[in-house]
N, C-alpha and C positions, 0 to 999 in steps of 0.2 A: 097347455100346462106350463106353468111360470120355470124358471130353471130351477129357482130354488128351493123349489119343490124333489128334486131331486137329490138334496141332501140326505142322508141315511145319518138316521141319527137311532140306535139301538133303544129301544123300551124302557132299559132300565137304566139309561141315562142318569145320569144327575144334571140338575140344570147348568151348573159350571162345564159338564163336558159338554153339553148342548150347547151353550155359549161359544166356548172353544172352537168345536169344529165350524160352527156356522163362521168364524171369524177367519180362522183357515181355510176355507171357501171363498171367503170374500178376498182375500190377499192371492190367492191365488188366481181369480180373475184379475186382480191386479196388476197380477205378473203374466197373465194370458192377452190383456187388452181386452175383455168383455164389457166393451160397457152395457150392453143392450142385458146383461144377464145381471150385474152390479144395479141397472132400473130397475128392474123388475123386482128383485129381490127386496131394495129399498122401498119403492113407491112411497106413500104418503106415510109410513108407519115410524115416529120420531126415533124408538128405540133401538132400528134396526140402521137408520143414518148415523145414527153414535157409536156404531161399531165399525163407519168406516172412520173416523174422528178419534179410535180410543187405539193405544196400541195393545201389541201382541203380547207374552210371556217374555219376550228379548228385549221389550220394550221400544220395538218398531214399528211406524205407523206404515197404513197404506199409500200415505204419496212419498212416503222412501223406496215401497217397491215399486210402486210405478215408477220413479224416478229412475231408480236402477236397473231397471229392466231397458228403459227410453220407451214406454208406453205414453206419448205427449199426448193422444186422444182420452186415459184412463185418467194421466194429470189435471188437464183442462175438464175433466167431470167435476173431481175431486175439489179443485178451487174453486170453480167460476160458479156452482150448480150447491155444493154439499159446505163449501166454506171451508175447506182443509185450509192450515195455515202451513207457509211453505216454509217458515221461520222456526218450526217443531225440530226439537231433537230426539236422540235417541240414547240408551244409556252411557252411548260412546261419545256423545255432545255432538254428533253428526248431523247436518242438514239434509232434507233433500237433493239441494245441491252435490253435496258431495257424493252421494250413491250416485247421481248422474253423472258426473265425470271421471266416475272409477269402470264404467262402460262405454266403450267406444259404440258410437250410435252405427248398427248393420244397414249391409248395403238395401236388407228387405224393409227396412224401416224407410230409410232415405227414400227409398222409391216409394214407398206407398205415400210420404208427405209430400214429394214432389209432384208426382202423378195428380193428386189430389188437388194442387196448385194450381197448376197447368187446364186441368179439366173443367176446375173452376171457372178462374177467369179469363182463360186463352180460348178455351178449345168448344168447348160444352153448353155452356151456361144462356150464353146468347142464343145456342139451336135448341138446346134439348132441357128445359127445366128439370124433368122429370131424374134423367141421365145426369144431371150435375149434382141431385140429392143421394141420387144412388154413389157417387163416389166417396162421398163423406160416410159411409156404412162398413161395420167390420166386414163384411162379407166382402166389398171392395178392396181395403187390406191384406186381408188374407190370397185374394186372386192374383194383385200385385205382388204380394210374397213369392207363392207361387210362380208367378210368371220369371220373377227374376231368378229363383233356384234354377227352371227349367229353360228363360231365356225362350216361352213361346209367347209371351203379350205380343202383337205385331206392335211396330212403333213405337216400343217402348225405348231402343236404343237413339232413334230420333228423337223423341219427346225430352231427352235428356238433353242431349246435345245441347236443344234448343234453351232448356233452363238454364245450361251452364254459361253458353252466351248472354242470356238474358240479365241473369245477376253477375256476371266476371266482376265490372266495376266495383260492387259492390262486395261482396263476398271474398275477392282475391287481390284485385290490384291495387286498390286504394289500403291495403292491409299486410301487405306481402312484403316482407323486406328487400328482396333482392329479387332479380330475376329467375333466378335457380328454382327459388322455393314457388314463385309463379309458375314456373313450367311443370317444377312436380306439380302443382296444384291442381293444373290443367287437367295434369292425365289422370288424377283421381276422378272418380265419380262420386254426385251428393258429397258436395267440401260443406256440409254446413250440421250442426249439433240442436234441432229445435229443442228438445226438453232443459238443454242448458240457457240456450236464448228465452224461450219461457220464463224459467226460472228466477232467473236474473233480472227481468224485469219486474215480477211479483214481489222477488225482496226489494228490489228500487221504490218501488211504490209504497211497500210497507210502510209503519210508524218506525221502527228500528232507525236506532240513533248512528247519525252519520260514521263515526269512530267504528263502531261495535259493525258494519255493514264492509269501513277498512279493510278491517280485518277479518273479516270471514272473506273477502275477497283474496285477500293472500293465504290462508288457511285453504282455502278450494282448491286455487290454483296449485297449490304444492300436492295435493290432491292428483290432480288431472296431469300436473309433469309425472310425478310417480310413476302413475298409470300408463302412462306415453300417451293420453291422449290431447294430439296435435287439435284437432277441431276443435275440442273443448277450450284447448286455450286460447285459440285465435277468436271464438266466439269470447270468452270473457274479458281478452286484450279488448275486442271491437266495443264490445256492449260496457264497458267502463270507458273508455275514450271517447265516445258518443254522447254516456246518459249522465257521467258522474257529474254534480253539482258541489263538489267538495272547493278548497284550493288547491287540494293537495294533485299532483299532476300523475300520467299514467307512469313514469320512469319511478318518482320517489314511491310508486306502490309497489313495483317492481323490487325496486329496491330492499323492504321495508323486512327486518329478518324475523325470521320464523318466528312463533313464540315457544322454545324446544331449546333443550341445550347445548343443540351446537350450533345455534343462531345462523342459520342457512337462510340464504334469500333466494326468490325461486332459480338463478343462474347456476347456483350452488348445486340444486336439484338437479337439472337437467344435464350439467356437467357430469355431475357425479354419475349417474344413471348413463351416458353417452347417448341421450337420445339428441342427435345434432338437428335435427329440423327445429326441435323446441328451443335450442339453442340459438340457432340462428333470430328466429323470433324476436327472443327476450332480448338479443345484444340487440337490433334493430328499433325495437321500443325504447331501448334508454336503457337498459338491464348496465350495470356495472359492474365488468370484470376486474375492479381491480380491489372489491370487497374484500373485507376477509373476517371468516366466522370467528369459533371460542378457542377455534387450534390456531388462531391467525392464516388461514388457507384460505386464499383465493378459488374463485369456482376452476379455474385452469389449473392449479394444484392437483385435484382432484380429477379432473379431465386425465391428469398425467399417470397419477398413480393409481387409478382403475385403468390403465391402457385405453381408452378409451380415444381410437385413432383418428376418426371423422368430428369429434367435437375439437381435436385437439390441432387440427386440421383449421378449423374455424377461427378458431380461438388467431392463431398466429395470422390469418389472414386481416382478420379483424383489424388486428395489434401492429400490422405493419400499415395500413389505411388510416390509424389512427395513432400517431406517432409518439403521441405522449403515454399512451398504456402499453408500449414495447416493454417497460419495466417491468412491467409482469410478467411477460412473458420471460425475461432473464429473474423474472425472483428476488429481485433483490431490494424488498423489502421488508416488514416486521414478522416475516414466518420463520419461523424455524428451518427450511428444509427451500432449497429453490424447486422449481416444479423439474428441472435435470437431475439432480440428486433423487429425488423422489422416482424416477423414470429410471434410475441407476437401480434405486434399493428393490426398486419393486421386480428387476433385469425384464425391462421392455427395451432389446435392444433393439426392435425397428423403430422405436420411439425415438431413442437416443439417437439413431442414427439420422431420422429425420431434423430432428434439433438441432442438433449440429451441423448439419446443411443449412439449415436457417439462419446458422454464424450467430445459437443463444448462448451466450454466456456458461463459462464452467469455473467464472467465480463464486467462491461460495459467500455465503450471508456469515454478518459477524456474529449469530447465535451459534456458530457450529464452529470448527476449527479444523472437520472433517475435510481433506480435501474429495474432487470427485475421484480422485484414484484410488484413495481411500477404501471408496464403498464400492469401487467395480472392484476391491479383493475381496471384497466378503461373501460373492457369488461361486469363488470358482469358475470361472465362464471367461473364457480365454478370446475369446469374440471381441465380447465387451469389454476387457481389459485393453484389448487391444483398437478397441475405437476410442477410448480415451487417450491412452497413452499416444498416439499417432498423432494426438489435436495438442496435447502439452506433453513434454518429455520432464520438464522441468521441476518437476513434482514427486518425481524416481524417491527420491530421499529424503521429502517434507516432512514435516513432525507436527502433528496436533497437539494440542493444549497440553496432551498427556504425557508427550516427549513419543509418542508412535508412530511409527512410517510405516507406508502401506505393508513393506512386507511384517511388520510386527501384526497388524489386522490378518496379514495370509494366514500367518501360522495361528493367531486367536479362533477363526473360524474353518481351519484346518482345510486352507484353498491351495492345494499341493501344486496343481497345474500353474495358475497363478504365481506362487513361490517360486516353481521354476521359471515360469518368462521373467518375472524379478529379478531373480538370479545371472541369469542371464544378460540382462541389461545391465548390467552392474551394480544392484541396488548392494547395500551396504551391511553386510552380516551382522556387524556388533555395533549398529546404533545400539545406544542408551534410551530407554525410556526415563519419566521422573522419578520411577524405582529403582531406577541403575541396572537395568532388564534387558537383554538382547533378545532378537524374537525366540532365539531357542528356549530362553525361560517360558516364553506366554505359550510356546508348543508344549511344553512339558505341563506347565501351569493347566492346560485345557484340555491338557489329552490328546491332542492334536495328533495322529499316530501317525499318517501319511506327510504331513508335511515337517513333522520330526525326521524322519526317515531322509527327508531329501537334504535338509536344512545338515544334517550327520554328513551322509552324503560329500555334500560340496564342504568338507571343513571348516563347519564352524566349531569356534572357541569352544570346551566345555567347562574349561577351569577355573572359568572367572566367577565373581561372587556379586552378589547385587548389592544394594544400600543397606540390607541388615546384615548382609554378608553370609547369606544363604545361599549354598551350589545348588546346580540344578537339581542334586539327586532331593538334595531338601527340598526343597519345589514339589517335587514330585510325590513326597512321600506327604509333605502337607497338604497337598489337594488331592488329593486320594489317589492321582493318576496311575494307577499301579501299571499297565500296558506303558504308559511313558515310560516308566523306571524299570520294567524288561527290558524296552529299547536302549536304553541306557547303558544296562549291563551288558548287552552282548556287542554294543558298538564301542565302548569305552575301555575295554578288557582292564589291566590294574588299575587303571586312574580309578577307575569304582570305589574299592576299595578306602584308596584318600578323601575320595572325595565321601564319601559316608561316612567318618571316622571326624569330619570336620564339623566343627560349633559355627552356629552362628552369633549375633551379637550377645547373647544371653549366656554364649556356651549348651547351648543347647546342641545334640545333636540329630541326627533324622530316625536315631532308636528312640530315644528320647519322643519325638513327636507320635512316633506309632504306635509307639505303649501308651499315650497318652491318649489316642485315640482309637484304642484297642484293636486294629488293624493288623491281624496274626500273619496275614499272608506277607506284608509287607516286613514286618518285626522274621519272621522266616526266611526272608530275601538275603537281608541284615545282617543276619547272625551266620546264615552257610556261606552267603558268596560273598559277602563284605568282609566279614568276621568285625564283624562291631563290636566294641567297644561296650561290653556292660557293664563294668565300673566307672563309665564316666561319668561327670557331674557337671551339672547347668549351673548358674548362676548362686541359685540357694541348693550348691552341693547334693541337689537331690539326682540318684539316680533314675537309670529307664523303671526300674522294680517301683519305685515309690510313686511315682505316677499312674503304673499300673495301677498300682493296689488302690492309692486312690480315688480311683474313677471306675473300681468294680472291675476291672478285666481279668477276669479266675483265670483263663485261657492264655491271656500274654502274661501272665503271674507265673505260671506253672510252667511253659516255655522257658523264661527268663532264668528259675530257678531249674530248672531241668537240670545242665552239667554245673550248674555253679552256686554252690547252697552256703558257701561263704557269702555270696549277694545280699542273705537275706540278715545281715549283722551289719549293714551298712546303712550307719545315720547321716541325716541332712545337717543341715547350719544349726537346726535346734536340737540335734539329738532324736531327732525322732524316727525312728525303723519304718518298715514297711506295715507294721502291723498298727501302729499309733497313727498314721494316716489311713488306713482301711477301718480304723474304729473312728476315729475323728468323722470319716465321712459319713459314718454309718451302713459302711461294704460287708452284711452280713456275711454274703457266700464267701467271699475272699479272708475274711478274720476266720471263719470254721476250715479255710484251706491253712492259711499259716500257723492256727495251733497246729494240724497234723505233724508239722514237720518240728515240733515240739520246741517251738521259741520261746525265747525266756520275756514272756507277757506279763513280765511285773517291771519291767524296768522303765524308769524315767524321766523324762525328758529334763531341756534345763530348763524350763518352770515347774520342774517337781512333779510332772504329772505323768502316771501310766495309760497304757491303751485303755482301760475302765475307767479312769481317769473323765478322759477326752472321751468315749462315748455318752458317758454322765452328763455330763457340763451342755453338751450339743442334743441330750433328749434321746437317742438311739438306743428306747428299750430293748429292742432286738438283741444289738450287740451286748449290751449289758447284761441279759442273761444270758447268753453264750459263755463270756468271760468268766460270770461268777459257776454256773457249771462245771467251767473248767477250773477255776481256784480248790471247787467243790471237792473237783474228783483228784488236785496233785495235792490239796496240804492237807493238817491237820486243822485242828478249830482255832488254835493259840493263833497259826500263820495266818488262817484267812482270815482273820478278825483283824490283822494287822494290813493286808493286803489291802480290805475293805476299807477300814479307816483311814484314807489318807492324809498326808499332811495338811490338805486344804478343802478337806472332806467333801469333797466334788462329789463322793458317791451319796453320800446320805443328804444334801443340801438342795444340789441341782438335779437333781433324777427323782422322779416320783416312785419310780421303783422301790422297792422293799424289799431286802434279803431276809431269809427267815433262816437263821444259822443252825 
């Protein structure tokens, strides 16, 4: 009985699901190695071959599973017998190729092809005809399988040996970059990938136009580094250095970057990934470490900031053997970031510390003004502070573009441990930044609570004022840092006080900012332990009330006005109360808070115009029937007719609204 006869296909079938499952049958031999059951099933019947030729639901064919699997005896049915083309994609524009190099070809595989070699034309063929057909049979496959899970074939660990002798020249040393990877080579068993060697040749022989063949060759390969599979690439290094007939040579392919948007060439890959054997490889072929993709990064960039210790290892080997790409290795070239900085931010401090043994560079590239001490305060990591610092002392008190020295970076990313060995060394409390900033601003600015604390501490300045001539407490209350501005308070005891009570260039004060930003705990802070100042005024006379109101804060509205209800008679530069800016902006809930407290909401500014006025003009029906409800409920008909009509008839011109009197 045929195998596939043994499909089960249910009665009431529809022919699409009969279709189906017989197709999922066949793929599944594909991925088992059957060919003797893939015959059978076929034999002479046209339409049952077109379903190994037609793909699946996913839109994959059967020599992508073979491929993928490493079934090179289902492959070579597939091509040589049924005419699969191996130039088929899939809906992911994938070749067979590349499903074969995203699996590393098993050790049961290797044996069954070697074995089969060997038995062929070594061992077998000249005694026993019969015994040399019997090894090309799946049942021969399978017992090699077998043998090698179990390690009971007799002579099979011989029979190896003797292959690996037989082809070294070819397969390893004439290919091998160095010694090193010769020797690993050695001690692996079955160093070679048939279904990609296959492969590789059926697309060479193809019609596929020389270009369009390029590039799938770099497309695979970034495939097969991905994947870490080493055989795969040394098979398609070998089999393009051999077969190609292009001009283009085996380095410039190497070279040649991805088509993707970080334009990666394969060294980029393997770097990236840290897989060093593949590494080693591609620098040997001609691979160019001193590329660099869409971030301007070298593949050693990348080596660095994946920690990545044996490719990086390499890399510097390389770079010292090869005297003129040492500059990479120091970075100082068009990248943003040298690969030390990069090994800094990322804190790979055995990286660092190897670096620095190699006597690289801790100049930094003119894209940055960062120094590398810089960025060893941005860790916290007392270690690593301290292996930079030990290699340059000189750099305690440098400033970046921004006027910042690393302790201004301690206290930005709140690196207290840090601040203190800075401290300690003498670094310099009241540099200036470009904002006329000492680090204790950028602690308060950031919240920084731990390294505020030390920076307090060791006396620093608190009473100086920056370039707009905002104190810390300002600082603090403008970036919301409220824990900064506790700190503050209990470290500063009266200067508090002055200092919240102080303008900045506007005349603004830090009540001023937190009514404007409705921030009640902060405006509470303010008003008990500072005793701020509520009738102060900013630049356009306006006070902390008027800001509140309008920007809707009911809560810092009603705070403010709590002991001090004379606040709410206090006009700006234009005459306008608290309640002509909470109508202006359209603050319903705050215009229905300040009628309660029964303000005189007719009165007008100096362009003549009341809170109904100003809600009119700006469209805030809302507020405009609040108003007139209330004109409603205090005057008579004469008054509100008069109320209504203003001088510049704002209400009946600009408001679509309608009073109905």
């Amino acid at each position: 009985m045929y195998a596939y006869n043994s499909i089960h296909v249910p009665s009431n079938a529809t022919q699409s699901q009969n279709l189906d499952q017989k197709k999922a049958q066949l793929f599944q031999w594909c991925v088992d190695g059957k060919c003797k059951e893939i015959r059978n099933f076929v034999e002479d019947n046209l339409e049952r071959k077109n379903m190994l030729l037609e793909p699946n639901k996913h839109g994959v064919y059967c020599v992508h599973q073979a491929a993928g699997f490493g079934r090179l005896n289902i492959l070579e049915l597939l091509v040589e017998e049924y005419g699969a083309d191996v130039n088929v994609v899939d809906e992911n524009r994938w070749k067979p190729l590349h499903y074969a190099v995203r699996r590393k070809y098993t050790s049961q595989q290797k044996a069954t092809v070697k074995m089969r070699d060997i038995c062929q034309t070594k061992k077998l063929s000249e005694a026993n005809n019969d015994l040399a057909l019997f090894v090309t049979s799946d049942k021969f496959s399978r017992l090699v399988e077998e043998g090698v899970r179990k390690r009971s074939i007799a002579g099979l660990a011989d029979l190896a040996e003797d292959s690996n002798e037989d082809d070294s020249s070819e397969e390893s040393m004439d290919h091998s970059p160095d010694k090193g990877i010769i020797d690993n080579m050695k001690n692996r068993s079955f160093k070679f990938h048939p279904p990609v060697k296959y492969l590789m040749q059926k697309m060479s022989e193809s019609d596929v136009h020389e270009d369009t063949l390029k590039q799938d060759f770099v497309n695979v390969l970034q495939h097969a580094i991905v994947h870490n599979n080493f055989e795969a690439v040394l098979e398609m290094i070998k089999h393009f250095s051999e077969h190609s007939t292009s001009d283009t040579s085996l380095s410039e392919m190497l070279n040649l970057q991805y088509e993707s948007d970080n334009k990666w060439t394969t060294l980029h890959t393997a770097a990236s990934h840290g897989f060093d054997e593949i590494v080693k490889v591609l620098l040997y072929y001609g691979a160019d470490m001193g590329l660099l993709d869409e971030r301007k990064w070298t593949p050693f960039h990348y080596a660095v900031a994946e920690g990545n210790s044996d490719a990086i290892r390499t890399f510097v080997s390389y770079a010292r053997e090869k005297q003129d790409k040492y500059a990479v290795i120091d970075g100082l070239t068009d990248s943003p970031h040298t690969p030390m900085q990069l090994a800094i931010i990322n804190g790979h401090i055995s990286i660092v510390d190897y670096l620095l043994d190699e006597k690289v560079s801790l100049t930094t590239v003119e894209n940055t003004s960062d120094t590398c001490l810089h960025l060893a305060c941005k860790s916290n990591d007392v270690k690593l502070f301290d292996l930079i610092f030990e290699k340059d002392k000189s750099d305690l008190d440098k400033c970046n573009r921004l006027g910042q020295s690393p302790l201004h970076y301690a206290a930005i990313h709140d690196c207290d441990k840090v601040a203190r060995r800075l401290i300690e060394n003498e670094a310099n409390l009241e540099l200036y930044d470009y904002n006329k900033r000492t680090p204790l601003f950028l602690a308060v600015e950031h919240n920084s609570k731990k390294t505020l604390n030390v920076l307090l501490e060791k006396g620093v300045s608190f009473r100086i004022v920056d370039r707009s001539l905002k104190t810390c407490v300002f600082i603090a209350v403008e970036k919301d840092s409220l824990e900064a501005l506790k700190i503050l308070l209990t470290h500063i005891g009266d200067d508090f006080s002055i200092l919240a009570n102080k303008g900045d260039d506007r005349n603004r004060t830090p009540l001023h900012v937190a009514a404007e930003k409705g921030c009640i705990e902060a405006v509470n802070i303010l008003l008990e332990s500072a005793k701020a100042d509520v009738f102060a005024r900013d630049y356009q006379e306006e006070t902390a009330l008027h800001l509140a109101a309008q920007n809707g804060h009911k809560e810092v509205v009603k705070t403010l006005l709590g002991n001090t209800p004379r606040l709410l008679d206090q006009l700006d530069n234009k005459w306008d109360s608290a309640l002509h800016k909470a109508a202006q902006a359209g603050q319903s809930s705050v215009v229905e808070f300040l009628l309660l407290t029964k303000t005189k909401f007719t009165k007008r500014n100096k362009s003549k115009k009341s809170a109904l006025d100003l809600a009119a003009l700006h469209g805030h029906l809302d507020v405009v029937r609040i108003l007139v409800r209330e004109t409603k409920s205090r005057y008579d008909t004469i008054r509100i007719k008069e109320i209504l009509v203003s001088p510049t008839n704002e209400c009946l011109n600009s408001c679509s609204y309608r009073v109905n009197l």
